[in-house]
N, C-alpha and C positions, 0 to 999 in steps of 0.2 A: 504494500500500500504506500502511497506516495505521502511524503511529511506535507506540511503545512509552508515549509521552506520550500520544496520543490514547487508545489501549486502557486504559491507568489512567485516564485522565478519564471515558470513558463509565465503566469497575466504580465509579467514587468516586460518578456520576451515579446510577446505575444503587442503589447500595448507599442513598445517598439516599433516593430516592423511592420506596422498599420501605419503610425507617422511618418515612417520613410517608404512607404507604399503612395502617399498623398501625392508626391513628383514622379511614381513611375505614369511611364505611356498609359494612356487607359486601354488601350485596346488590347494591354497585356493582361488585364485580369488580374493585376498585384493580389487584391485586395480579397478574391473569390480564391484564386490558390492556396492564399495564408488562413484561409477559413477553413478549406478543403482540407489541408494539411492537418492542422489543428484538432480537426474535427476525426479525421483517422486516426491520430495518437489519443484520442480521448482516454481509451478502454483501457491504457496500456497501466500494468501491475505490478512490472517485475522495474526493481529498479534501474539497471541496466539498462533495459531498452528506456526508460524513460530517459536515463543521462544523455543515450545516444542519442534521441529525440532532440532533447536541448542542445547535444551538442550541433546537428545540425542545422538548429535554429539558430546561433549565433554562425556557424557557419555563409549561412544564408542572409544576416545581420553586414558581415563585416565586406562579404562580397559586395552587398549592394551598395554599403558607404564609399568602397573602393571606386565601384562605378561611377557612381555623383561623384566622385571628385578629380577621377580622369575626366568627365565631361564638363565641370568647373573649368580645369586646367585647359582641355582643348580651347574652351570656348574664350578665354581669355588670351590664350596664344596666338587665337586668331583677329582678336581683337586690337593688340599689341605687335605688331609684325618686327622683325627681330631689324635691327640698324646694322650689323654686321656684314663685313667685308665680303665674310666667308659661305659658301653656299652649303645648306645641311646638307644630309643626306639621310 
């Protein structure tokens, strides 16, 4: 059976990745996936597979911040064109 610590880490998880679901594409379903997902581990008892649950829910947490922030970064690099001599590559 799952502590009372685990059931607040997934909602704290859980309340997360619905706030960084706000700026994905809609026609991705952010928001229905993280439901779907959610909604599959509900049953789960054994603590193990719940750790692994969470684990790949911060998995899926840290990927998407990484995204926002490559797409931050592009968007400002292109906003910012480089003054250098040198040509990238």
């Amino acid at each position: 059976m799952a502590s009372k610590a685990t059931r607040l880490r997934a909602l704290a998880l859980y309340k997360e990745l619905h706030r960084l679901g706000r700026d994905y594409e809609p026609s991705y379903d952010f928001h229905g996936k993280l439901r779907r997902l959610f909604e599959k581990n509900r049953n789960l008892t054994d603590d193990e597979e719940i750790e692994k649950a969470l684990r790949l829910g911060e998995y899926i947490k840290n990927e998407t911040l990484a995204l926002y922030s490559l797409r931050k970064y592009r968007y400002l690099k292109r906003m910012y064109p480089s003054n250098s001599t040198t040509s990238d590559t």
